[in-house]
Backbone as CSV, one residue per row, in Angstrom:
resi,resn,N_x,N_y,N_z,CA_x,CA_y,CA_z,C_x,C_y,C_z
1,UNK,-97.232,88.962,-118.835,-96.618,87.948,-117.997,-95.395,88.532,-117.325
2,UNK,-95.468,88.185,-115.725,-94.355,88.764,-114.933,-93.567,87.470,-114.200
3,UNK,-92.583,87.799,-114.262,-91.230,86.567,-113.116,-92.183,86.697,-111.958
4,UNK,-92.465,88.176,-111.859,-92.986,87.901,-110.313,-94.202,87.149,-110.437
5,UNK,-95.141,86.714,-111.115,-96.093,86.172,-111.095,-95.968,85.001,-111.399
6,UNK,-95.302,84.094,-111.985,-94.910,82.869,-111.813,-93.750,82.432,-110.775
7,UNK,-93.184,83.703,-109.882,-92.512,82.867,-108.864,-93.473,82.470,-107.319
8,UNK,-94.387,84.086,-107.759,-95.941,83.260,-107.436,-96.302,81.935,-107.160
9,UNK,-96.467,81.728,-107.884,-97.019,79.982,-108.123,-95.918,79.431,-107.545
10,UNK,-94.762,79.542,-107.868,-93.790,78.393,-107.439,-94.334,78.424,-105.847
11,UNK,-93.407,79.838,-105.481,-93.359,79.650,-103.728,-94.677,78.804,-102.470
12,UNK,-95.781,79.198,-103.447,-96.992,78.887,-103.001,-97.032,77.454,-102.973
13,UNK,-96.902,76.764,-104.198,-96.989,75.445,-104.379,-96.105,74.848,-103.727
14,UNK,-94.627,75.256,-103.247,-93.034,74.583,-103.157,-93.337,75.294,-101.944
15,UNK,-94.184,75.554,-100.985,-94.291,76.062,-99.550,-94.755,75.032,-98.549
16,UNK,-95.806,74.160,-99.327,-96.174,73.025,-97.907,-95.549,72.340,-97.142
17,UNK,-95.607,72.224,-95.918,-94.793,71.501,-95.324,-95.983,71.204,-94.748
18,UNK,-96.601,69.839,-94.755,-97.883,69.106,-94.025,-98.917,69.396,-94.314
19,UNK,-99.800,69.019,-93.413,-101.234,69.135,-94.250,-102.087,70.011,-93.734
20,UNK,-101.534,70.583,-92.696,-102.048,72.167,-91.775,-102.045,73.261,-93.012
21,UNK,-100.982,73.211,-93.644,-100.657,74.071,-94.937,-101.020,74.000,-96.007
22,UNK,-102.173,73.086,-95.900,-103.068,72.929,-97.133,-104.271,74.040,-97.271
23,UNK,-104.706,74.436,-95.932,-105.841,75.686,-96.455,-105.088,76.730,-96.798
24,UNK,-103.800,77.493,-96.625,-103.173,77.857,-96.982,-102.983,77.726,-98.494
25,UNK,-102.289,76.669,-99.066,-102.054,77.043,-100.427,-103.198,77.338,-101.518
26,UNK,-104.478,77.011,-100.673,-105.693,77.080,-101.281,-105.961,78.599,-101.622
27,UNK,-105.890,79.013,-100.491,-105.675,80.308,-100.348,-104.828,81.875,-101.069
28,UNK,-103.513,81.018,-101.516,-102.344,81.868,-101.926,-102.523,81.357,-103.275
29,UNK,-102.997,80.806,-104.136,-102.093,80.298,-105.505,-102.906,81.408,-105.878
30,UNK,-101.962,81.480,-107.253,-102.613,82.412,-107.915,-102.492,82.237,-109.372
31,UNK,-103.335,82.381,-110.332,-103.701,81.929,-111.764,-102.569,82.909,-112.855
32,UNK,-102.525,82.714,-113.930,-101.117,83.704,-114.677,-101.974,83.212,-116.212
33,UNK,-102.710,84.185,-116.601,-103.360,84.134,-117.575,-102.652,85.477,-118.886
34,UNK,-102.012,84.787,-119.375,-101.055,85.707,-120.646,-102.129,85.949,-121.858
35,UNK,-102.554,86.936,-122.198,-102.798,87.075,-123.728,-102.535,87.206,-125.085
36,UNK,-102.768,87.017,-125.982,-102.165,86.934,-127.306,-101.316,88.081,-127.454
37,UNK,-100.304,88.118,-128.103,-99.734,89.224,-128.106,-99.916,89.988,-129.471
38,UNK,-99.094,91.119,-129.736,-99.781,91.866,-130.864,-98.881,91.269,-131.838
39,UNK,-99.531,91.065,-133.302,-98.335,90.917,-134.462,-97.292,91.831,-134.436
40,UNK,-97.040,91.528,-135.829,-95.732,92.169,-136.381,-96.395,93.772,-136.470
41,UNK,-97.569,93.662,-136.989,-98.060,95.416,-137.510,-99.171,96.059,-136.231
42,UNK,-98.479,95.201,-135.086,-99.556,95.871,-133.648,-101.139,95.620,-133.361
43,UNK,-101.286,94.349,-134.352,-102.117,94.073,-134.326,-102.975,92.975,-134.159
44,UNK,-104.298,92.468,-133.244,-104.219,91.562,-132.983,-105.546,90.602,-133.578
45,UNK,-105.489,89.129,-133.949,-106.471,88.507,-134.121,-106.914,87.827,-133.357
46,UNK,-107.730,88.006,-132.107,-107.887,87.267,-130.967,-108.631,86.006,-131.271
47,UNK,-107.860,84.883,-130.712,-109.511,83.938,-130.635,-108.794,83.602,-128.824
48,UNK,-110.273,82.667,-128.502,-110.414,82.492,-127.129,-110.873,80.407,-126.964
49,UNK,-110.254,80.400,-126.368,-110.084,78.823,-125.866,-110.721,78.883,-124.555
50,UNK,-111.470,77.665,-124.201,-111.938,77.245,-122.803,-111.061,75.164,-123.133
51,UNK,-109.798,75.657,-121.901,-109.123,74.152,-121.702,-109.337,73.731,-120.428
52,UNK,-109.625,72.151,-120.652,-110.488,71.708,-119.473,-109.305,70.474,-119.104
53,UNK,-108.464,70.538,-118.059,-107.397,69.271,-117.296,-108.019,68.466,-116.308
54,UNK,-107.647,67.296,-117.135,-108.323,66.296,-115.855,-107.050,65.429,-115.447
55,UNK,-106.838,65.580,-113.961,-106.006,64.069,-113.719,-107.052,62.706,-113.562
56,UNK,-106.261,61.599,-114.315,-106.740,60.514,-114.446,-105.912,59.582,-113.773
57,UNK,-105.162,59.845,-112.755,-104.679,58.904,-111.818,-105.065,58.919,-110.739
58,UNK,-104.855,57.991,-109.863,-105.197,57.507,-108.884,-104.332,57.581,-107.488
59,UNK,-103.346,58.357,-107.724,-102.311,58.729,-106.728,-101.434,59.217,-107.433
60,UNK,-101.610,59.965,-108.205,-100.565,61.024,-108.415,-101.055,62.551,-108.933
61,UNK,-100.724,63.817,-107.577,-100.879,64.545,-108.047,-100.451,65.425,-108.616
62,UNK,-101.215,66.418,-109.358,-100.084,67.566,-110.197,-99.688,68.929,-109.510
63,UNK,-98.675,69.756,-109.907,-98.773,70.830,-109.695,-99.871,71.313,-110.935
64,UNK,-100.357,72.726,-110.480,-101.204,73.420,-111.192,-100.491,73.346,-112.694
65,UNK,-101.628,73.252,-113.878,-101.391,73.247,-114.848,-100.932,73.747,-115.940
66,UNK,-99.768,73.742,-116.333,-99.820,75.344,-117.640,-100.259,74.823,-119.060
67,UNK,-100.867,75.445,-119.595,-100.941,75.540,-120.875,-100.486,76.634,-122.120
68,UNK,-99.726,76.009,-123.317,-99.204,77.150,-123.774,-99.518,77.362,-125.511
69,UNK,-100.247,78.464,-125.966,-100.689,78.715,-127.066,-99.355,78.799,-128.246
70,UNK,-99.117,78.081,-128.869,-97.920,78.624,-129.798,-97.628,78.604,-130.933
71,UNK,-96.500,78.833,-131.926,-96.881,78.211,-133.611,-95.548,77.436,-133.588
72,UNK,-95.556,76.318,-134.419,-95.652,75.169,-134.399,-93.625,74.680,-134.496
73,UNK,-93.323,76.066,-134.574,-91.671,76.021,-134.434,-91.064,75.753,-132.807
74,UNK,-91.881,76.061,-132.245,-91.894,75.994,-130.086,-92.254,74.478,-130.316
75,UNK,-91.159,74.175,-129.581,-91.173,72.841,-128.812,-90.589,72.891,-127.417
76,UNK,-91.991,72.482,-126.745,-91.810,71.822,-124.651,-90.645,71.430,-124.493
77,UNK,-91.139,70.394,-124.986,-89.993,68.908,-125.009,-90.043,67.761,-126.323
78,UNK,-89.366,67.106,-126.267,-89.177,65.656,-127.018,-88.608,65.237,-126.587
79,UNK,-89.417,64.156,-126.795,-88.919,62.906,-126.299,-87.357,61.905,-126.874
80,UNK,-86.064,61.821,-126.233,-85.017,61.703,-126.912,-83.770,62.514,-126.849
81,UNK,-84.473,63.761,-126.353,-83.871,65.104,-126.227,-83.608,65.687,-124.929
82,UNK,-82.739,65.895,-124.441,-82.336,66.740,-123.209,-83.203,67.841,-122.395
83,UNK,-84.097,67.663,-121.660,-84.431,68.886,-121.235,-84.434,69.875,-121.204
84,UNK,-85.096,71.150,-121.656,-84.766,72.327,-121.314,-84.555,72.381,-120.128
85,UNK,-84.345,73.964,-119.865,-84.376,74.271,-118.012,-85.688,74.351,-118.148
86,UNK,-86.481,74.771,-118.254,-87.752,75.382,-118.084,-88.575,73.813,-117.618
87,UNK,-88.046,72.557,-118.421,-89.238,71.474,-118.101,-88.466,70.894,-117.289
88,UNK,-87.026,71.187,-116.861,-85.847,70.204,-115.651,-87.033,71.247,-114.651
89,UNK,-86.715,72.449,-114.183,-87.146,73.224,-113.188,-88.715,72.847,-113.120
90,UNK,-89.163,72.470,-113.877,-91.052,72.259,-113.638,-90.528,70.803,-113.115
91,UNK,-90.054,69.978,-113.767,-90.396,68.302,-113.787,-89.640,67.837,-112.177
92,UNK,-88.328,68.707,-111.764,-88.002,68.598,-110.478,-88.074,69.189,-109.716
93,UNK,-88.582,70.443,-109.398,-89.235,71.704,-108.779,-90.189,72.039,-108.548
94,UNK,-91.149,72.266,-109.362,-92.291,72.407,-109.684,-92.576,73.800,-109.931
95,UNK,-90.769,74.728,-110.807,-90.674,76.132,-110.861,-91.028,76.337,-111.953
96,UNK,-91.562,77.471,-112.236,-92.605,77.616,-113.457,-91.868,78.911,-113.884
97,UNK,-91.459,79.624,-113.172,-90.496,80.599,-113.711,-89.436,80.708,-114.864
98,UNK,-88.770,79.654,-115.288,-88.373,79.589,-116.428,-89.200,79.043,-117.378
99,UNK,-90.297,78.528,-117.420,-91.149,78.866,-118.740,-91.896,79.958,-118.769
100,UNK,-91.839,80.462,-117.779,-92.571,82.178,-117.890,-91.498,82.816,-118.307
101,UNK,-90.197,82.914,-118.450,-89.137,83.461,-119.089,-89.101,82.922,-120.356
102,UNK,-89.108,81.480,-120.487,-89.322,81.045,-122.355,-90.312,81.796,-123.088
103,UNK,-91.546,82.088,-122.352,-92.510,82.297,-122.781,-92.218,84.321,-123.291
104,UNK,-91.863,84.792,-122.342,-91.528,86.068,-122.554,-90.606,86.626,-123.797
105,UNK,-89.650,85.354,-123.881,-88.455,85.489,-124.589,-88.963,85.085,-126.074
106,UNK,-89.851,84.527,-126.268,-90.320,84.126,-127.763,-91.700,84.720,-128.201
107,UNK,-91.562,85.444,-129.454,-92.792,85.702,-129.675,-93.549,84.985,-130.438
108,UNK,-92.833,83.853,-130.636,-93.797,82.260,-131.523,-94.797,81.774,-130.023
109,UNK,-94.344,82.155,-129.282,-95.670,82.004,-128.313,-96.098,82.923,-127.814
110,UNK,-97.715,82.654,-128.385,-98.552,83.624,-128.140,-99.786,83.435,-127.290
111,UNK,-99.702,82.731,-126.421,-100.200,82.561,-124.799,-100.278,81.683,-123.998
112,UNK,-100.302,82.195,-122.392,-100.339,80.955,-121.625,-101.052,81.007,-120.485
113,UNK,-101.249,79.913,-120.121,-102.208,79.843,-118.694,-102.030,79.368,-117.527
114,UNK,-101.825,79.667,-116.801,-101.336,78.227,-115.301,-102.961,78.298,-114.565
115,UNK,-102.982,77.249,-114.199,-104.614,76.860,-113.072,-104.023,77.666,-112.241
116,UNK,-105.241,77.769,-110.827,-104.770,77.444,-109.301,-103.933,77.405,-108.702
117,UNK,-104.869,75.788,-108.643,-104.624,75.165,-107.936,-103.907,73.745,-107.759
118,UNK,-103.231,72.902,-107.403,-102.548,71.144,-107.897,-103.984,70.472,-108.083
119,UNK,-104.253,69.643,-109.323,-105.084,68.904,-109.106,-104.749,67.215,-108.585
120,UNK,-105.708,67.212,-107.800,-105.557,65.809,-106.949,-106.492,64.954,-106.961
121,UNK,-106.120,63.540,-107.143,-106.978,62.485,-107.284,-108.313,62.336,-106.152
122,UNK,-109.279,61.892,-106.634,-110.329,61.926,-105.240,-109.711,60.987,-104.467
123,UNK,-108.843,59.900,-104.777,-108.342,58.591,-103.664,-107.740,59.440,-102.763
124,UNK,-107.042,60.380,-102.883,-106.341,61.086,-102.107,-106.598,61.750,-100.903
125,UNK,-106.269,61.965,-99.395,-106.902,63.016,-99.142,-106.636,64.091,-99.317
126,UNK,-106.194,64.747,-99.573,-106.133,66.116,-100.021,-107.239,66.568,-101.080
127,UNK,-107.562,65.824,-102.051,-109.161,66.072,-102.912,-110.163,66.300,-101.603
128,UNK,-110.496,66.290,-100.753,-111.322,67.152,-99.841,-111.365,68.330,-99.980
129,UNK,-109.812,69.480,-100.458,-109.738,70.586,-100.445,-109.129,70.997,-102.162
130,UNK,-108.529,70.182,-102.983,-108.213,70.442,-104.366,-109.043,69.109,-105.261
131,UNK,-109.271,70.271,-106.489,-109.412,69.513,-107.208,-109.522,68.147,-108.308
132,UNK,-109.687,67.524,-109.302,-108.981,66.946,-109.813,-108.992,67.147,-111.193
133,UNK,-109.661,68.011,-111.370,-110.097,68.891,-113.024,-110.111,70.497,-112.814
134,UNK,-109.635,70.957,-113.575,-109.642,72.208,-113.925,-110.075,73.028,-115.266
135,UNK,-110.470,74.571,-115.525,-110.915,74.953,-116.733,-109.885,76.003,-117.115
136,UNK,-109.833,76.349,-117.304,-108.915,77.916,-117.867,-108.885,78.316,-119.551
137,UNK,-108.848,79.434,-119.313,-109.270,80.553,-120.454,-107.577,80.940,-121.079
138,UNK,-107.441,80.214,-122.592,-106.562,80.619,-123.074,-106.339,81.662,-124.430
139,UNK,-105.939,82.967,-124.170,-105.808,83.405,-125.233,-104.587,83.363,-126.440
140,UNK,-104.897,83.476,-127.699,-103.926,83.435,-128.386,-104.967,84.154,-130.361
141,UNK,-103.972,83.383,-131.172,-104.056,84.564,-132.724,-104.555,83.468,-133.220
142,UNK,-104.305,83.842,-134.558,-104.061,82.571,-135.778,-103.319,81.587,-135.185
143,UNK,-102.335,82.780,-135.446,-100.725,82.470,-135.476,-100.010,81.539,-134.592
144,UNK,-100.886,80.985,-133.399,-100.544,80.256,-132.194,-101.966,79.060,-132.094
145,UNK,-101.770,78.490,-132.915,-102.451,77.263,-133.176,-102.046,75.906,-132.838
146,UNK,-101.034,75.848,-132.267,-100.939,74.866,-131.314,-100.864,74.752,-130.315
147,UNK,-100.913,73.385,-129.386,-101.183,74.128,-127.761,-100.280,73.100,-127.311
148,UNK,-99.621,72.641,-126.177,-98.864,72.361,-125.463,-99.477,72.415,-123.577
149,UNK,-99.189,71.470,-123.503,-99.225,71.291,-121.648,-98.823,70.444,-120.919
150,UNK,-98.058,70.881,-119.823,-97.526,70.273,-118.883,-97.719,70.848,-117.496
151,UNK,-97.052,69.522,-116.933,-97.714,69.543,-114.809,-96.794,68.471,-114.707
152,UNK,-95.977,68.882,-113.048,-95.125,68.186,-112.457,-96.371,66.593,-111.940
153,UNK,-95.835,65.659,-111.982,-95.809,64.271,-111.316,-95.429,64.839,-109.857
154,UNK,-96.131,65.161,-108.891,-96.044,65.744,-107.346,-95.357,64.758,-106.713
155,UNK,-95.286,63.366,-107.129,-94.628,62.237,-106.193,-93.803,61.788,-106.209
156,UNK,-93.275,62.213,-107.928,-91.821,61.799,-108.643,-90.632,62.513,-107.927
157,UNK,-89.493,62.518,-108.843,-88.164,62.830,-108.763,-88.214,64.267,-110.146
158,UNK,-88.206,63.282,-111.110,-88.600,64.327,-112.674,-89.496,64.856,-113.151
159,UNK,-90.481,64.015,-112.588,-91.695,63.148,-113.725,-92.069,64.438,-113.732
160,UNK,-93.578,64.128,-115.590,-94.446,65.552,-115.829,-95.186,64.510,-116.451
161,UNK,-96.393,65.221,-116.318,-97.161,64.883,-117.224,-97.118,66.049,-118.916
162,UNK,-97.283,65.651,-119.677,-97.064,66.940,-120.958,-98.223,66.113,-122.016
163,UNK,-98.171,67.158,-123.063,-99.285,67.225,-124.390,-97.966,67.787,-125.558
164,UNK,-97.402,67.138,-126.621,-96.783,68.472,-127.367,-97.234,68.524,-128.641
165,UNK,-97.437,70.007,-128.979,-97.977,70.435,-129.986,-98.667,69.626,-130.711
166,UNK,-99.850,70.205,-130.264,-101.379,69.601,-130.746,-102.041,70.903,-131.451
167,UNK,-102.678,70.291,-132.182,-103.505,71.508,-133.145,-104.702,72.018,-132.057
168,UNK,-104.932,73.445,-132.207,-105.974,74.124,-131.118,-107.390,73.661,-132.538
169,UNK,-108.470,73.913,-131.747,-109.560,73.483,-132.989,-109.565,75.452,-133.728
170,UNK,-110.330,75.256,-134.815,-110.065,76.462,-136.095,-111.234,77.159,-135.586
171,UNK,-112.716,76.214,-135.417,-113.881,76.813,-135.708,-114.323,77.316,-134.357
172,UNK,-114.974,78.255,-134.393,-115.643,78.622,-132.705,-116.402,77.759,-132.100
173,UNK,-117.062,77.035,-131.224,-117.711,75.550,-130.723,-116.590,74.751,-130.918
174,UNK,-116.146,74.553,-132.260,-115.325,73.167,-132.398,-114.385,72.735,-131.133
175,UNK,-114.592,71.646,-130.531,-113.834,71.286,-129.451,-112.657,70.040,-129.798
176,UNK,-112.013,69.674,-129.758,-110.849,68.525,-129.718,-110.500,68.024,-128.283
177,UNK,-110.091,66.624,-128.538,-109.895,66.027,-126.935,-108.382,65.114,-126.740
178,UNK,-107.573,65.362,-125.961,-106.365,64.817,-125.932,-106.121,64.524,-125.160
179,UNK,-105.234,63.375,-124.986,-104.889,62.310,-123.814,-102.700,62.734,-123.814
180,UNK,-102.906,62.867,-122.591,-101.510,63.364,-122.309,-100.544,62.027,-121.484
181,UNK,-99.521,62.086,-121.290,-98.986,60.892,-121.066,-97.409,60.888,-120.187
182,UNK,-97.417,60.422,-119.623,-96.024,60.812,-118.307,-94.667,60.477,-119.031
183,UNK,-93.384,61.817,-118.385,-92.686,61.553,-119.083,-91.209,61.734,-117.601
184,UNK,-90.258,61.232,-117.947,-89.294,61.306,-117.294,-87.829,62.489,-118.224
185,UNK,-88.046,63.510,-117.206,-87.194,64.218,-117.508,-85.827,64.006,-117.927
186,UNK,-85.194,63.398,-117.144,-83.615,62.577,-117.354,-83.117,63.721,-116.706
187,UNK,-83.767,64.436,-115.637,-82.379,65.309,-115.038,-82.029,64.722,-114.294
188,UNK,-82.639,63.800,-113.017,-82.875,63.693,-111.896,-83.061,62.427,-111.280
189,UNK,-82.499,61.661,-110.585,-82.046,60.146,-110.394,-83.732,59.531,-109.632
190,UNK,-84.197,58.608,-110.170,-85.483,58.152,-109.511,-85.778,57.665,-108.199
191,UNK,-85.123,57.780,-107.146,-84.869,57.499,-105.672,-86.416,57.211,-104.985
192,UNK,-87.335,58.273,-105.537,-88.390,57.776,-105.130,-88.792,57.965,-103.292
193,UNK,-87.656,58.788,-102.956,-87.600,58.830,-101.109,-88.066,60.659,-100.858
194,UNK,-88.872,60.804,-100.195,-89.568,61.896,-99.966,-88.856,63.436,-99.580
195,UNK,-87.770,62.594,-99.158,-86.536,63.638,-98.567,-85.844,64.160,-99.831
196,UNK,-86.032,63.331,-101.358,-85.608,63.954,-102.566,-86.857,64.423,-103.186
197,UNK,-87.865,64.795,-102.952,-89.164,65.126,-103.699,-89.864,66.382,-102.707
198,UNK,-90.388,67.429,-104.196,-91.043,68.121,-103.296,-91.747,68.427,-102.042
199,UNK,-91.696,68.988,-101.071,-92.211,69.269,-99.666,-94.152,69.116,-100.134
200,UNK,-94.606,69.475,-100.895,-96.392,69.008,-101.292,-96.615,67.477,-101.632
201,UNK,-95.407,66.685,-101.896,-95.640,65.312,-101.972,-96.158,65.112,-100.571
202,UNK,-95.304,64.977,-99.649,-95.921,64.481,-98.281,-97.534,65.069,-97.960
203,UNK,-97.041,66.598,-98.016,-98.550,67.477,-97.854,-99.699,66.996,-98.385
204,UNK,-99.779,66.795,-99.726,-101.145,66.117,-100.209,-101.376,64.428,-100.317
205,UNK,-100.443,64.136,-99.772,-100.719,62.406,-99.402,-100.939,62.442,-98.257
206,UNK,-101.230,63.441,-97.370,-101.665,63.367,-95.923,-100.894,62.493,-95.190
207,UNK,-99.185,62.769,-95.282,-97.856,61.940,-94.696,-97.282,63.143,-94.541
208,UNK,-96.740,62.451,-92.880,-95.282,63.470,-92.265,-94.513,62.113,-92.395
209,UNK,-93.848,62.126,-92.935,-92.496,60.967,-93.035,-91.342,61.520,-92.080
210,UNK,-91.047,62.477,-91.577,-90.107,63.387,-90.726,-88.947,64.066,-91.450
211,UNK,-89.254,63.891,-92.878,-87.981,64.717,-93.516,-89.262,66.131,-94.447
212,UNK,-88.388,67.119,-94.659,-88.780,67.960,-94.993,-89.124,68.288,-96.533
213,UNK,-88.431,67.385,-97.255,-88.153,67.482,-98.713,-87.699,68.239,-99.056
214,UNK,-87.925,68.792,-100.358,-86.687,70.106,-101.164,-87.333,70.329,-102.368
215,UNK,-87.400,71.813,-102.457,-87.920,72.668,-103.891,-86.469,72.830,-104.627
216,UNK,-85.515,72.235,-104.275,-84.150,72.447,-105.238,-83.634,71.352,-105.516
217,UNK,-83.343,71.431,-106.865,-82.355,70.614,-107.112,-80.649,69.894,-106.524
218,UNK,-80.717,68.724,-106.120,-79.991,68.194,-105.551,-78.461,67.919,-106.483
219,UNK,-77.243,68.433,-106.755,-76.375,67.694,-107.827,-75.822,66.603,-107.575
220,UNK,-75.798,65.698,-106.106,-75.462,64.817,-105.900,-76.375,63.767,-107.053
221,UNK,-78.085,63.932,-107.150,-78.979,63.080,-108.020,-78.860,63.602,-109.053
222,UNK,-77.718,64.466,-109.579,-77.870,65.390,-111.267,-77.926,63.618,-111.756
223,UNK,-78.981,63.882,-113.220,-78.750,62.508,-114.288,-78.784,63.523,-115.675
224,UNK,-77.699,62.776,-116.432,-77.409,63.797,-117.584,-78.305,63.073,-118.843
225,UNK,-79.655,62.783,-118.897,-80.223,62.086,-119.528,-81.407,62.668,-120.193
226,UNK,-81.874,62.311,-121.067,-82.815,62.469,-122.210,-84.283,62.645,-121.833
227,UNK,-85.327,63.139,-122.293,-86.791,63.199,-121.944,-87.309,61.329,-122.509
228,UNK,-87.948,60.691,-121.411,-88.469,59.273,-121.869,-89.729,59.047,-121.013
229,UNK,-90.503,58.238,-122.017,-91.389,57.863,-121.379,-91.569,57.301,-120.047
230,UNK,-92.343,57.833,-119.072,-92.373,57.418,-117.455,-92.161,55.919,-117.010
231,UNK,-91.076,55.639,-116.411,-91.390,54.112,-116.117,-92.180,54.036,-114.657
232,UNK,-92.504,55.101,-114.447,-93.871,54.649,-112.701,-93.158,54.437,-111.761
233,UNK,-93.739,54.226,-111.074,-93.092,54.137,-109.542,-93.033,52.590,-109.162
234,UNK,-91.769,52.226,-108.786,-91.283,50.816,-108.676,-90.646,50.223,-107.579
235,UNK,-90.899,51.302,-106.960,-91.155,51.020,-104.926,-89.814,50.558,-104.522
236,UNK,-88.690,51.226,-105.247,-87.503,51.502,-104.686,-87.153,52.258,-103.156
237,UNK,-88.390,53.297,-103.099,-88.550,54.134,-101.727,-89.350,54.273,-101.001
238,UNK,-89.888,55.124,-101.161,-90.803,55.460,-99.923,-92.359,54.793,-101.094
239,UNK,-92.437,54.936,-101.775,-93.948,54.932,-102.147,-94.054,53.746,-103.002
240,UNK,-95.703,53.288,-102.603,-95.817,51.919,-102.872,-96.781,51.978,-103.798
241,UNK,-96.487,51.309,-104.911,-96.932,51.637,-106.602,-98.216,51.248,-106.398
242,UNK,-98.838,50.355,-105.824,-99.990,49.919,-106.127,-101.287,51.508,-105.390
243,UNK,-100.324,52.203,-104.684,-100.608,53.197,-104.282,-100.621,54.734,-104.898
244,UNK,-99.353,54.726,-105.533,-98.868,55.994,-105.737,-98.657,56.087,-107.221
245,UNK,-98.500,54.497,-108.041,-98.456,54.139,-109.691,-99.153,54.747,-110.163
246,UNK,-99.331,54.965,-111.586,-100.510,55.157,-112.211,-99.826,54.669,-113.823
247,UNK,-101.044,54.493,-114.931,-100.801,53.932,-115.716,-101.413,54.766,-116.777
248,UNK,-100.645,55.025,-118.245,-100.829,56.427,-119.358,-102.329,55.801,-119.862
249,UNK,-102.639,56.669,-120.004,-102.542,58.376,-119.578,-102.935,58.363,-118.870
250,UNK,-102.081,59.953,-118.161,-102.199,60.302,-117.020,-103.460,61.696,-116.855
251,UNK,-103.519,62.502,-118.297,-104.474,63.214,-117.904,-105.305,63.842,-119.115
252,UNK,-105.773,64.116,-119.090,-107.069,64.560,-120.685,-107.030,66.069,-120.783
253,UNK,-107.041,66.355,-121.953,-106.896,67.855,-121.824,-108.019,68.045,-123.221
254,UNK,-109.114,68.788,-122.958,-110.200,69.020,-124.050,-109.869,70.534,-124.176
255,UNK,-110.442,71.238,-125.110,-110.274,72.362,-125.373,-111.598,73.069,-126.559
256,UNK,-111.733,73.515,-126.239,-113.062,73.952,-127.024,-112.507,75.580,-127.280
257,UNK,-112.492,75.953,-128.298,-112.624,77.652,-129.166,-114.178,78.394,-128.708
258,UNK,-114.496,79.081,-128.113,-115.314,79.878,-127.141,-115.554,81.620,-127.882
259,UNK,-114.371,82.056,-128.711,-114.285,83.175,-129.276,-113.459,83.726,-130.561
């Protein structure tokens, strides 16, 4: 795993400006598939995962997905608890670069995966050209038997969708199925107006609103607040819930052991 390969993903994803720039990002993303790393004595016990993401909303899409193999001392997030950078920069950015640095920096995690591509609801137009399910190949040991995943809320301010630490299945076939559920970061004030939300919000809702949006964090909207469950979109701004809402869970994550 390289910075440069998850700033990859960012720029690609945090590049649209409209919907001309949609064959484009189709084009540029690019996948960041980490493998187990070696133990303590250089040595490795591979097993192999096939994880399958589905969005289950109806107007809200994700950035591409990461998933992360780990043992059971790594924690994403909790709920209650302050954000890392790594899930402030995913949940208001959609920068993946500081969990590709968490990820580097700990050897309790022992692999990770990002999709693509954003998956997008079929209501949407943009599902003409992205998905709304994805598969990816995760490697990891024993030793990284739990799995973890998260994806930016594309329409929010904070929002993510996440999974935390869930048991990976033991046996080879054995598959497990998990329902993931939206969460509000607490960095980032809920304004809900397009001009505070990523530049791919407009892009994959097939809207020029005339503001450009922003891949950075704003400190005028800093919120010094806790990870909580999503309260949805409540049509304070630009987007109209019965449109852009969605209701938990937000997305399914199966996983089947393959090797």
């Amino acid at each position: 795993m390289t910075d440069t390969q998850f700033s990859t993903t960012r720029r690609t994803v945090l590049g649209l400006t409209g919907a001309g720039t949609l064959a484009a990002l189709a084009g540029c993303l690019g996948s960041v598939t980490v493998p187990a790393q070696a133990d303590g004595n250089g040595n490795r016990a591979a097993r192999t995962y096939r994880v399958t993401v589905a969005n289950l909303t109806t107007g809200q899409p994700f950035t591409p997905p990461a998933v992360v193999a780990h043992q059971p001392s790594v924690e994403l997030f909790s709920v209650g608890d302050p954000a890392s950078d790594a899930i402030k920069e995913l949940a208001e950015n959609g920068n993946l670069t500081p969990l590709g640095e968490l990820a580097e920096s700990l050897t309790e995690v022992r692999g990770v995966a990002v999709a693509e591509t954003p998956l997008v609801p079929t209501e949407l137009p943009a599902s003409e050209m992205f998905p709304y399910t994805t598969t990816l190949e995760l490697e990891t040991d024993s030793s990284g038997a739990y799995l973890s995943f998260v994806s930016m809320l594309i329409g929010t301010n904070d929002g993510f969708a996440g999974l935390d630490t869930v048991p990976l299945p033991e046996r080879v076939n054995e598959s497990r199925s998990y329902y993931a559920a939206s969460y509000d970061a607490g960095t980032e004030t809920n304004t809900e107006l397009y001009e505070d939300m990523v530049p791919p919000a407009q892009a994959l809702y097939g809207i020029d609103s005339g503001t450009d949006g922003t891949g950075t964090s704003n400190p005028d909207l800093a919120e010094d607040g806790v990870v909580t469950p999503h309260g949805g979109i409540v049509g304070d701004g630009d987007l109209d819930p019965e449109i852009y809402g969605w209701d938990d869970p937000v997305a399914l994550v199966q996983v089947e052991r393959t090797a």
